[in-house]
VEXMI-958347 format. One line per field, with one value per atom (N, C-alpha, C, O): atom name; y, x, z; residue number from 1. Coordinates in steps of 0.001 Angstrom, whole numbers, plus 500000, padded with zeros to 6 digits. Example, Ala and Ser with C-alpha at 12.3 -4.5 7.8 and 13.67 -1.06 7.14 Angstrom:
BEGIN
a (N; CA; C; O; N; CA; C; O)
py (494310; 495500; 496700; 496681; 497750; 498940; 500030; 501138)
px (513190; 512300; 513200; 514236; 512850; 513670; 512900; 513409)
pz (507800; 507800; 507800; 508465; 507080; 507140; 507870; 508039)
k (1; 1; 1; 1; 2; 2; 2; 2)
! end
This chain:
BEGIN
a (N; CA; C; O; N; CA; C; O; N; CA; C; O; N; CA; C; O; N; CA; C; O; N; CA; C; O; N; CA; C; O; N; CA; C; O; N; CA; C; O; N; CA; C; O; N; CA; C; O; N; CA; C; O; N; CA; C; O; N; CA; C; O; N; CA; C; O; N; CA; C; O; N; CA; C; O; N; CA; C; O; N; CA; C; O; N; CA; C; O; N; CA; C; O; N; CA; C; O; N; CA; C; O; N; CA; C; O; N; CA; C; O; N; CA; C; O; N; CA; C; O; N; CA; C; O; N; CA; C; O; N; CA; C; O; N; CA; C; O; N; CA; C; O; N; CA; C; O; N; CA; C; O; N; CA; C; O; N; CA; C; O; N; CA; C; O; N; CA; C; O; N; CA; C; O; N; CA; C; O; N; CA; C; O; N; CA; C; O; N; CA; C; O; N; CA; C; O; N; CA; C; O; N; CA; C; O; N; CA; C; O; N; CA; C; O; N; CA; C; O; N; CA; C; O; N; CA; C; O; N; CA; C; O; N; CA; C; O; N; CA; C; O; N; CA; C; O; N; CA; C; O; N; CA; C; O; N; CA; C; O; N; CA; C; O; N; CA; C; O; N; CA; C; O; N; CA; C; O; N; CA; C; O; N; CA; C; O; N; CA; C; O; N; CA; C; O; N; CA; C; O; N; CA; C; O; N; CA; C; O; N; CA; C; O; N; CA; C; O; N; CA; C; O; N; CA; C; O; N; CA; C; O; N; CA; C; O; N; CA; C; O; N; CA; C; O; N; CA; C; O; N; CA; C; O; N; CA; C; O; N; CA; C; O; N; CA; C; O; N; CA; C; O; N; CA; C; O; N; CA; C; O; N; CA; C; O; N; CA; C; O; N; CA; C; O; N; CA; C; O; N; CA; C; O; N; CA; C; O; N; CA; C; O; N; CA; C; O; N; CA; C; O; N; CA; C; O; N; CA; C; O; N; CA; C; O; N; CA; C; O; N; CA; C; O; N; CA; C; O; N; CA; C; O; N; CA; C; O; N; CA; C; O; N; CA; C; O; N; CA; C; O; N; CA; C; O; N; CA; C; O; N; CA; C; O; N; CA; C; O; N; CA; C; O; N; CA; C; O; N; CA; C; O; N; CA; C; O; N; CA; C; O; N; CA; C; O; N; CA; C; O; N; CA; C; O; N; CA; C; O; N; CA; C; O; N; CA; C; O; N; CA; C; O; N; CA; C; O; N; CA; C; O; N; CA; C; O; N; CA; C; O; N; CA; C; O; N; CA; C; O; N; CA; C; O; N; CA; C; O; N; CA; C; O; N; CA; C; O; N; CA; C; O; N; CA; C; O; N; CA; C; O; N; CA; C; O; N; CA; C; O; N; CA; C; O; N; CA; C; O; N; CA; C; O; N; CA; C; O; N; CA; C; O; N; CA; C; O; N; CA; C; O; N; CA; C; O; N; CA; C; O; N; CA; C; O; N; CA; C; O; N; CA; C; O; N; CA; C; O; N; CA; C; O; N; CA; C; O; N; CA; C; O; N; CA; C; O; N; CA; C; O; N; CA; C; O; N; CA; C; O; N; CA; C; O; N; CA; C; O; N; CA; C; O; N; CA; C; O; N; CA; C; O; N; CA; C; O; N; CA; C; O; N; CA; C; O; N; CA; C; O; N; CA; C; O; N; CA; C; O)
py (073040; 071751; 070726; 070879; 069721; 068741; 067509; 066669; 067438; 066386; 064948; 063893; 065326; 064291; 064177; 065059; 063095; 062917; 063591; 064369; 063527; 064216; 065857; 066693; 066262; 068047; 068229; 069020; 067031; 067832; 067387; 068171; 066305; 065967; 067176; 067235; 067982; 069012; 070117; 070790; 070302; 071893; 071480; 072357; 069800; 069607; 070002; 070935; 069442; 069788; 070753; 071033; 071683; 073214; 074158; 074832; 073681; 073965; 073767; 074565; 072544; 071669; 072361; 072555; 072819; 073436; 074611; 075150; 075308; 076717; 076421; 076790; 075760; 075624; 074955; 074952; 074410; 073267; 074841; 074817; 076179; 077351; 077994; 078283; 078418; 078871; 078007; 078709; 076533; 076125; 075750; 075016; 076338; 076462; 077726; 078059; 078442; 079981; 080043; 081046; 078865; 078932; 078847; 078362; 079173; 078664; 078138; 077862; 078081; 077227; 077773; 077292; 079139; 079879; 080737; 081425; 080923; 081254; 080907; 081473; 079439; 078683; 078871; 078554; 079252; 079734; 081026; 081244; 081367; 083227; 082661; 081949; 083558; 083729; 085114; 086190; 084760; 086288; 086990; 088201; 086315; 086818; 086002; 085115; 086203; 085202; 084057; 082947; 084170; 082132; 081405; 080263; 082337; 081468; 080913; 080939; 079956; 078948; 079424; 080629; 078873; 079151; 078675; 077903; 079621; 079337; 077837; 077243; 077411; 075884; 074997; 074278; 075115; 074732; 074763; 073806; 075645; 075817; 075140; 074494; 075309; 074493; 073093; 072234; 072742; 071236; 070467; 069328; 071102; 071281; 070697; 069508; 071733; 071028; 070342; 070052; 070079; 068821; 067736; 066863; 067505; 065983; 066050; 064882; 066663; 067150; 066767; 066600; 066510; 065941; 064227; 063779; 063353; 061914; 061609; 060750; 062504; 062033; 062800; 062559; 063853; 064312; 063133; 062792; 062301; 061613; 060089; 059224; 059899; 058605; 058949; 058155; 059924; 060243; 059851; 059174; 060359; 059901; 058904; 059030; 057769; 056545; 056141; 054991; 057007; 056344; 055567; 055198; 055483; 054416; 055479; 055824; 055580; 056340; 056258; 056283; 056156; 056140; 057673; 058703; 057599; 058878; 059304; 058625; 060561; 060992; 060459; 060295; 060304; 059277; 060584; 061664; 060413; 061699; 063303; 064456; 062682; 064214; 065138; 066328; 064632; 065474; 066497; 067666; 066158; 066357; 067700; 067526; 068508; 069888; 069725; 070227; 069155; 069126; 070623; 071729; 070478; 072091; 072363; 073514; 071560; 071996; 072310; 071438; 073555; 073725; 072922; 072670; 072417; 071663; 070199; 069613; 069860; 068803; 068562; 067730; 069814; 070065; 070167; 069575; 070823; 071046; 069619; 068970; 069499; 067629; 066454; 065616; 067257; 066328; 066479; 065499; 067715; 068025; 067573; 067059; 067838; 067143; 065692; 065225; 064975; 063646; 063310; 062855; 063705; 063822; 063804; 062883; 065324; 065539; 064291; 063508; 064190; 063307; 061948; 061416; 061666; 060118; 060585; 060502; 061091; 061934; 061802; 061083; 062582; 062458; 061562; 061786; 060289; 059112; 057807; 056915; 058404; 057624; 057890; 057041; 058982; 059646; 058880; 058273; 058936; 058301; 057110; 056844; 056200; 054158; 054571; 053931; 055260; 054518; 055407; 055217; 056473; 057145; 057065; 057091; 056960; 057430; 058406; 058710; 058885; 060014; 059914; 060641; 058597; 058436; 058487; 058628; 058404; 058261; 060000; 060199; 060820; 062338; 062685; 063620; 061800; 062413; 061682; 061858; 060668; 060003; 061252; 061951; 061192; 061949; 061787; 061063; 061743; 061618; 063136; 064216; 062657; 063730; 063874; 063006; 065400; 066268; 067346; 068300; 067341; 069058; 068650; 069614; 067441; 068276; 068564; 068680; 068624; 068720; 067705; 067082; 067585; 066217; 067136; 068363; 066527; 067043; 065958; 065202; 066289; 064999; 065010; 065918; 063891; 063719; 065341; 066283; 065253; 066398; 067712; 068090; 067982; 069136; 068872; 069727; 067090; 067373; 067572; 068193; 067081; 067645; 068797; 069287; 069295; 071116; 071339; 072556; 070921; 071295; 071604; 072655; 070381; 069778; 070711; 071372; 071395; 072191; 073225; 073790; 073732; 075475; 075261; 076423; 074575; 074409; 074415; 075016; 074050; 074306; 075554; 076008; 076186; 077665; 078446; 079315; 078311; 079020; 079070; 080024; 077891; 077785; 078508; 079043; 078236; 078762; 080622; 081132; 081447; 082307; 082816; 084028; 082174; 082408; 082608; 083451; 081338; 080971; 082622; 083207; 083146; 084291; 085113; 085713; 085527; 086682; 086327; 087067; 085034; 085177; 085112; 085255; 084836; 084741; 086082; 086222; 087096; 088453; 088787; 089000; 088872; 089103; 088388; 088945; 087334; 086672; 087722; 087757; 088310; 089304; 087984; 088128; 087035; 086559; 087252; 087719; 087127; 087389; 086639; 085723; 086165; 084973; 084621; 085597; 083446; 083835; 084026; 083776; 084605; 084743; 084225; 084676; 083801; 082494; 082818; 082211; 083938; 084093; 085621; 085913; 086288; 087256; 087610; 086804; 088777; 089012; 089384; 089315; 089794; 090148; 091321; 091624; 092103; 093676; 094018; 094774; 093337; 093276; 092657; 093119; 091847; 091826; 092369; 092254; 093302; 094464; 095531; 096161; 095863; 096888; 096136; 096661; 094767; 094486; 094434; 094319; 094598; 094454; 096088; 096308; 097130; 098270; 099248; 100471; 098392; 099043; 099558; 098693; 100891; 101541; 101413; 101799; 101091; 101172; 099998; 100374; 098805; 098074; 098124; 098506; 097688; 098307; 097661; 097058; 097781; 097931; 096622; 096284)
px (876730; 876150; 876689; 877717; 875931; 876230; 877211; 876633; 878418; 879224; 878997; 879173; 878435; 878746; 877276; 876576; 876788; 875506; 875551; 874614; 876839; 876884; 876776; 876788; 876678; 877146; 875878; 875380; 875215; 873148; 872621; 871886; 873045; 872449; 872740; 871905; 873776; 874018; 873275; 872794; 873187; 872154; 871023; 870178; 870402; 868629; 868545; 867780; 869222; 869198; 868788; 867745; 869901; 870032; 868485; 867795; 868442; 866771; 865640; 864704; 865683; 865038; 864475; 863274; 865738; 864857; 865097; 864954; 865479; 864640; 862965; 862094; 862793; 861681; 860619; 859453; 861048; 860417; 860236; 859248; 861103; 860953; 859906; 859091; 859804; 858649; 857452; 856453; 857117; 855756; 855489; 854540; 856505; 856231; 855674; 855479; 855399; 855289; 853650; 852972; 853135; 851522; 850613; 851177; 849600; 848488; 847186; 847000; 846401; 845487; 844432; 843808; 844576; 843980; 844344; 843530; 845537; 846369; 846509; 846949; 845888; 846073; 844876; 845002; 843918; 842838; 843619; 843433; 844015; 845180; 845584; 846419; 844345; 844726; 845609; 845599; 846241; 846503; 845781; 845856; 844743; 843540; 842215; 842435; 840977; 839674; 839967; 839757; 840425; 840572; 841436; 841461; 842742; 844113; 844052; 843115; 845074; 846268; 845790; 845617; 845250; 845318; 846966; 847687; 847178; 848355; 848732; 849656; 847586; 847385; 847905; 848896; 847076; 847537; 849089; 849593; 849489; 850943; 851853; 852787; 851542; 853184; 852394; 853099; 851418; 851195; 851362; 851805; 851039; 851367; 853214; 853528; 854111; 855414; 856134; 857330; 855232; 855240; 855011; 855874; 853864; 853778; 854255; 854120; 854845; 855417; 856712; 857203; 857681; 858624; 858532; 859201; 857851; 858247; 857642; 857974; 856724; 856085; 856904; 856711; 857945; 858829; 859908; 860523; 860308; 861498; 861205; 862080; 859949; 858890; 859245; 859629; 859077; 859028; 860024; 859909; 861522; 862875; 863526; 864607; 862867; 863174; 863437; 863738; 863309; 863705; 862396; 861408; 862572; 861079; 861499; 862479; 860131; 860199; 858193; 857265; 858183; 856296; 855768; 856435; 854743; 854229; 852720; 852176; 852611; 852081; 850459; 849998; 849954; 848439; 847543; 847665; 846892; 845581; 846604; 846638; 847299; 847822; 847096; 847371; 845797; 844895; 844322; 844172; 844018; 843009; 844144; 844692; 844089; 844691; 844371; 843378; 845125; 844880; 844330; 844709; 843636; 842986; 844282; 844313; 845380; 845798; 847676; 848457; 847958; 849054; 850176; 851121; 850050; 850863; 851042; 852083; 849783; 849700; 850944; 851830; 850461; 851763; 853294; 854295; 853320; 854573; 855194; 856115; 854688; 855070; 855743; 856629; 854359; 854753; 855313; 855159; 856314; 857070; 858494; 859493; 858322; 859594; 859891; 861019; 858700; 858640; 859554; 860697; 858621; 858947; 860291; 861000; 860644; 862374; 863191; 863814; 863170; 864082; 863771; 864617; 862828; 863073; 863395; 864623; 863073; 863870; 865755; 866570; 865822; 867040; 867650; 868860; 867279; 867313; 867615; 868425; 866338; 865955; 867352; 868243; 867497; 868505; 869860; 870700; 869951; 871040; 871083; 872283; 870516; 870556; 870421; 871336; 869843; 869431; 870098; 869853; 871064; 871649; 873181; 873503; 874304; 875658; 876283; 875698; 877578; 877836; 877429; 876781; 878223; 878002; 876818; 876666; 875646; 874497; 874150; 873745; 874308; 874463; 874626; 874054; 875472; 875976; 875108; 874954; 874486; 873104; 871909; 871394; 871711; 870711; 869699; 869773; 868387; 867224; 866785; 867375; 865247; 864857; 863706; 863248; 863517; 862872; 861946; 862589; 861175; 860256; 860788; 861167; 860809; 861329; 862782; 863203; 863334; 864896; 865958; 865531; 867275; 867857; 868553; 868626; 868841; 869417; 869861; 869156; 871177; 871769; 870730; 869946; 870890; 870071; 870527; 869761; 872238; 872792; 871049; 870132; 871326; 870327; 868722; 867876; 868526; 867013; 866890; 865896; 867906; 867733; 867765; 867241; 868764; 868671; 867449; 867287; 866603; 864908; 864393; 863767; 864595; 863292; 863803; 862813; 865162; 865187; 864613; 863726; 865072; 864380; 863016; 862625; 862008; 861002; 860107; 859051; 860466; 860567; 860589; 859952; 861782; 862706; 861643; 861065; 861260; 860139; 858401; 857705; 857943; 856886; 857030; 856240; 858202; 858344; 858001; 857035; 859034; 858772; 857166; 856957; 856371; 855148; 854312; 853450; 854893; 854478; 854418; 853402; 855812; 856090; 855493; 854959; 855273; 854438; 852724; 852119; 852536; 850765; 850606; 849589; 851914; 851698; 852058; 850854; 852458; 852426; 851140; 850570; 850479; 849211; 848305; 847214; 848453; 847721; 847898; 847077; 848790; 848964; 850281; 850431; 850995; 851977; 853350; 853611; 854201; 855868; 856038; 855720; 856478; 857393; 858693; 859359; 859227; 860957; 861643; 861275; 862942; 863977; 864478; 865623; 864419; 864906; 867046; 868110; 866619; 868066; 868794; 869972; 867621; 868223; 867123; 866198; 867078; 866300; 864979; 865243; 863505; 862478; 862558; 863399; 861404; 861585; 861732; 862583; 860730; 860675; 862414; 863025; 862667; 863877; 865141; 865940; 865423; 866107; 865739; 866728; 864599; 864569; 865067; 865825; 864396; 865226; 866953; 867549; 867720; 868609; 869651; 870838; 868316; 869030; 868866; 869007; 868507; 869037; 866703; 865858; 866430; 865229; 865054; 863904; 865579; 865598; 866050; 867022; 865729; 866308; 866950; 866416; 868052; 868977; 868088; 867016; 868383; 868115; 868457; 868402)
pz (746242; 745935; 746924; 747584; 746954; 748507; 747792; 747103; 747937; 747784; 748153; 747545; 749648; 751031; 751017; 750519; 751562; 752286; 753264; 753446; 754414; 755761; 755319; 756221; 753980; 753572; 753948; 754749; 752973; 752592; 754484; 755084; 755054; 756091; 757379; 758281; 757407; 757923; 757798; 758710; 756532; 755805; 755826; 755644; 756079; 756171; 757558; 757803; 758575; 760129; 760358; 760948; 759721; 760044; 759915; 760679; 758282; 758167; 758520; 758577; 758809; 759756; 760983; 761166; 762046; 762777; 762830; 763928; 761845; 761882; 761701; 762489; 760614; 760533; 761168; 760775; 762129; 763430; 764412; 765146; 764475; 765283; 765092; 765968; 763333; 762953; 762957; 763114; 762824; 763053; 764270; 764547; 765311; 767013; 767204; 768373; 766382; 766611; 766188; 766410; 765570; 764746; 766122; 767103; 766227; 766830; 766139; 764953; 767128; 766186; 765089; 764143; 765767; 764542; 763865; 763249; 763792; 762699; 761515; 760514; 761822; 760417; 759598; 758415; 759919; 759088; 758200; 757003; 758596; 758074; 756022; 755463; 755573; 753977; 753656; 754255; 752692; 751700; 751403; 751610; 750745; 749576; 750096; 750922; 749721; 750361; 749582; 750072; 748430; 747733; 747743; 747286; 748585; 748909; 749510; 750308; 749551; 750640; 751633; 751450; 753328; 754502; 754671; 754040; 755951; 756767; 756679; 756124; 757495; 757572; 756648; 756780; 755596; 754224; 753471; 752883; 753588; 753419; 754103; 753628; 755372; 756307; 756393; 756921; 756103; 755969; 754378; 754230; 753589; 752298; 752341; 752293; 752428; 752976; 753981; 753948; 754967; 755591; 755202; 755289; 754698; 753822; 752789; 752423; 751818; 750617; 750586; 749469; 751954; 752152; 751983; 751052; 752711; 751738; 750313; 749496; 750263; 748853; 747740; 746548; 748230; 746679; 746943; 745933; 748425; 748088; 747729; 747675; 747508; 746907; 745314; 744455; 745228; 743929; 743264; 742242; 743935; 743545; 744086; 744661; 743928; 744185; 745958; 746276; 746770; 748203; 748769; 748134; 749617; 750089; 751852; 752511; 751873; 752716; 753061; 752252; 754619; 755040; 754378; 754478; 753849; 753516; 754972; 755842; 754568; 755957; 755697; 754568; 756535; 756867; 756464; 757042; 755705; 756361; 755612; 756041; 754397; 754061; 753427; 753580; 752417; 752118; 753221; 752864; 754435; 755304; 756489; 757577; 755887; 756937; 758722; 759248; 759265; 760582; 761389; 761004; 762244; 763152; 764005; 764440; 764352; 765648; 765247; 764865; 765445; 764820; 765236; 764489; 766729; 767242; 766451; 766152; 766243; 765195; 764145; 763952; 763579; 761785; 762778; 762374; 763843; 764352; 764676; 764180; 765268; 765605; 764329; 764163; 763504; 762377; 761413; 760684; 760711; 760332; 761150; 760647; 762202; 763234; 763072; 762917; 763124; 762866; 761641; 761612; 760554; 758954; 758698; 758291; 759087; 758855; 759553; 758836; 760510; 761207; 760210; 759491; 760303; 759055; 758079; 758100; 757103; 756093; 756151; 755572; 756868; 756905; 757250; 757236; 757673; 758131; 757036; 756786; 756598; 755190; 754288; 754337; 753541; 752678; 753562; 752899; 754599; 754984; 754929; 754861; 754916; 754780; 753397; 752879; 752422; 751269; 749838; 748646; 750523; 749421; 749674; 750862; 748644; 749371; 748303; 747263; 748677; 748299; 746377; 745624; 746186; 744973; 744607; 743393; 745408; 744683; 744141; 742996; 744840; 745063; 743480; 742921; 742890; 741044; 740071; 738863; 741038; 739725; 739606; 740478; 738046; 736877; 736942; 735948; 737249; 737377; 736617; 736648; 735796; 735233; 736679; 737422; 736641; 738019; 737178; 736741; 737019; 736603; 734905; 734241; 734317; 733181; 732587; 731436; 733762; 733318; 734160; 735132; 733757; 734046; 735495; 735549; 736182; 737511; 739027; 739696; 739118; 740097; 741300; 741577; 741899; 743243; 744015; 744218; 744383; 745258; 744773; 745502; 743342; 743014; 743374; 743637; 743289; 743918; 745153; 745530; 746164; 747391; 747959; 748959; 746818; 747276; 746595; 746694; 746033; 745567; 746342; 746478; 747353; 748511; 749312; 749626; 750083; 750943; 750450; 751090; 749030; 748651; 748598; 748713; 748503; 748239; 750350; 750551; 750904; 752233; 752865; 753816; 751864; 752771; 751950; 752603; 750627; 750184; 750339; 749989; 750906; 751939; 753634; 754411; 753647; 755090; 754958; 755525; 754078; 753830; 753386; 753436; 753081; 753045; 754110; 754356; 754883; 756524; 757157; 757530; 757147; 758221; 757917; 758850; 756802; 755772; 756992; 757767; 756625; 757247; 758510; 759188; 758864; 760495; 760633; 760421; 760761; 760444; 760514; 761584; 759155; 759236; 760119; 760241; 760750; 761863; 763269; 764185; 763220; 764578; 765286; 766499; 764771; 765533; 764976; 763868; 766284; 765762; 765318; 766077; 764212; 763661; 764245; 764591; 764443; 764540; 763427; 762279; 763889; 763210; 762124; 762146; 761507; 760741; 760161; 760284; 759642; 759251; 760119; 760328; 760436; 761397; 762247; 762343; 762927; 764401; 763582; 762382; 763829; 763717; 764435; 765281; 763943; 764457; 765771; 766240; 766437; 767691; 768440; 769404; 767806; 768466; 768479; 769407; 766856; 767058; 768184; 768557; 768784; 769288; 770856; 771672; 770984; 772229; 772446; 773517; 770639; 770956; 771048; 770805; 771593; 771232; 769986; 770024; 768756; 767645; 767404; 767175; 767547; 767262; 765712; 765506; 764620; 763545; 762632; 761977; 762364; 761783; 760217; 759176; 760415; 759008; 757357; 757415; 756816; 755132; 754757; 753575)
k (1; 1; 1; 1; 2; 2; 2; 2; 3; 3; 3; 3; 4; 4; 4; 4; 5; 5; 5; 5; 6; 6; 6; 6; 7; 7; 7; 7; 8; 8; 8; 8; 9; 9; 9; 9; 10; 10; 10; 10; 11; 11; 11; 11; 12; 12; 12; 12; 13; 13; 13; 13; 14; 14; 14; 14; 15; 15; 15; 15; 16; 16; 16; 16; 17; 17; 17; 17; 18; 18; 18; 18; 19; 19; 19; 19; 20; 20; 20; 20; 21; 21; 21; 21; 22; 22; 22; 22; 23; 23; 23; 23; 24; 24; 24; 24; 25; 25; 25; 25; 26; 26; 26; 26; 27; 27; 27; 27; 28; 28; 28; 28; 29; 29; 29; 29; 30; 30; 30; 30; 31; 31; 31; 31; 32; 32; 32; 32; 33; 33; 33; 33; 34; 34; 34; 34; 35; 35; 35; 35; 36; 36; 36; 36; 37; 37; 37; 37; 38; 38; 38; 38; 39; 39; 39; 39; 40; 40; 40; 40; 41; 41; 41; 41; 42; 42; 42; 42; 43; 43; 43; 43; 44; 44; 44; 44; 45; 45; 45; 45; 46; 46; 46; 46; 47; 47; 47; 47; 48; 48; 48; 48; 49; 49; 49; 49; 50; 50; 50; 50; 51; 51; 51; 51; 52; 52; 52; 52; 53; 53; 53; 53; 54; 54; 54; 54; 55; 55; 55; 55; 56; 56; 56; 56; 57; 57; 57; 57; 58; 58; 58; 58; 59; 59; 59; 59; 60; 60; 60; 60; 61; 61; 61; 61; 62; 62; 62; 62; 63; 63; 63; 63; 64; 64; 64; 64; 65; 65; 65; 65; 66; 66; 66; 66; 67; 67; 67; 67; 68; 68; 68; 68; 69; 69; 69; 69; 70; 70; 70; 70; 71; 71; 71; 71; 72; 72; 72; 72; 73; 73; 73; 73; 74; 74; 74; 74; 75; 75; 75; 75; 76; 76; 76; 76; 77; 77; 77; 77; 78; 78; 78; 78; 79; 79; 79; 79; 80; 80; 80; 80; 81; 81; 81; 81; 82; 82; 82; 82; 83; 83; 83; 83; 84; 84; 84; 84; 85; 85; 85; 85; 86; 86; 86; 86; 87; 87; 87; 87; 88; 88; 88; 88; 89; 89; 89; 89; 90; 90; 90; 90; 91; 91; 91; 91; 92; 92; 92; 92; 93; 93; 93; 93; 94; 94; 94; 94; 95; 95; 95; 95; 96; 96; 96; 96; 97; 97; 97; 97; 98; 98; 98; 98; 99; 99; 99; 99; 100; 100; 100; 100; 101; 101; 101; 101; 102; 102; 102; 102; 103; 103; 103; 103; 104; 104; 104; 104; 105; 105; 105; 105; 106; 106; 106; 106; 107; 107; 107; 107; 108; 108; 108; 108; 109; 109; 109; 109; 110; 110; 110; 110; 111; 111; 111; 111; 112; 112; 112; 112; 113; 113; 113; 113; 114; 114; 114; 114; 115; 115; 115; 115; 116; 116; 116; 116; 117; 117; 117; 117; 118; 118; 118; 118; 119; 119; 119; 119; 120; 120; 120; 120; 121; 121; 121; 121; 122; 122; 122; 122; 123; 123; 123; 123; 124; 124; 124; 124; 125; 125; 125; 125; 126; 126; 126; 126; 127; 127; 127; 127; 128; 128; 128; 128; 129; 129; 129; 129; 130; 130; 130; 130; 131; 131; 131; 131; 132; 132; 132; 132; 133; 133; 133; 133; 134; 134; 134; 134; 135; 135; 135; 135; 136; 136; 136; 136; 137; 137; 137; 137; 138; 138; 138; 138; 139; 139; 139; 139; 140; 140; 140; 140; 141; 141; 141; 141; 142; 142; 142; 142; 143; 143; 143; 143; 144; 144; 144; 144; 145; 145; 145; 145; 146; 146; 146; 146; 147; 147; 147; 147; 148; 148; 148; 148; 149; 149; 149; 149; 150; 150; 150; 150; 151; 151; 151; 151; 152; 152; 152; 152; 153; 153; 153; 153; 154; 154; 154; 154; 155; 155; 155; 155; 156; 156; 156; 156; 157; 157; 157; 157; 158; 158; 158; 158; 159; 159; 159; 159; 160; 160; 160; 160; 161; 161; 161; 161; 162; 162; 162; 162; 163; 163; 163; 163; 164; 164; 164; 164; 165; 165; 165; 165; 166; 166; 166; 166; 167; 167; 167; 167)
! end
């Protein structure tokens, strides 16, 4: 759990751009890429938690610009890439002028149940790290490598030697 503003502002970074790696990895038609014929496009998803970032921290009191045109799924993946980059960096920006450590132990009810700021922010990251994971899954099925996020992709075990990636 994040003590410090500087704890959570460290672990958003971090995530941050892993995930700024993986929506460098989309193209433009990738994002058409469903699961199923009535699902979520690609598209839909990593823009979905792109704008999903100021409007959950609107929600919990910060003031923060929300994204222009968030209904409307942009065509160009570079687009969402950009603007997730954008996003995060004020984000974390924001949380920094307008929260301090102490604020981290204030109660706000979230989904239903009572939970410190520190816990809604670890929301907003798992809620990210769990869109993202969706992301790699369809970009997969799009025919792209994904990157790495927490370790190598197949393709890059074998560049690193190892023909078999472990369990």
């Amino acid at each position: 759990m994040y003590v410090t503003i500087k704890d959570f502002i460290r672990e958003w970074n971090w995530e941050a751009n892993l995930t700024q790696k993986v929506l460098e990895g989309l193209t433009d038609e990738s994002l058409k890429q469903k699961v199923y014929p009535e699902g979520r496009t690609l598209g839909r998803i990593v823009w979905h938690f792109t704008t999903n970032i100021p409007e959950y921290l609107v929600h919990f009191g910060l003031r923060i610009e929300l994204v222009e045109n968030a209904d409307k799924v942009p065509d160009s993946a570079k687009e969402i890439a950009d603007t997730f980059k954008e996003v995060s960096a004020r984000a974390a920006k924001v949380i920094q002028e307008q929260w301090t450590d102490e604020s981290l132990k204030e109660v706000q009810i979230a989904f239903g149940r009572e939970e410190t700021n520190a816990q809604i922010l670890m929301g907003l990251i798992k809620h990210i790290i769990h869109h993202r994971g969706q992301a790699t899954v369809l970009m997969r099925q799009a025919g792209l490598k994904p990157f790495g996020v927490y370790g190598p992709p197949k393709e890059d075990w074998i560049n690193l030697g190892v023909e078999e990636p472990p369990l």
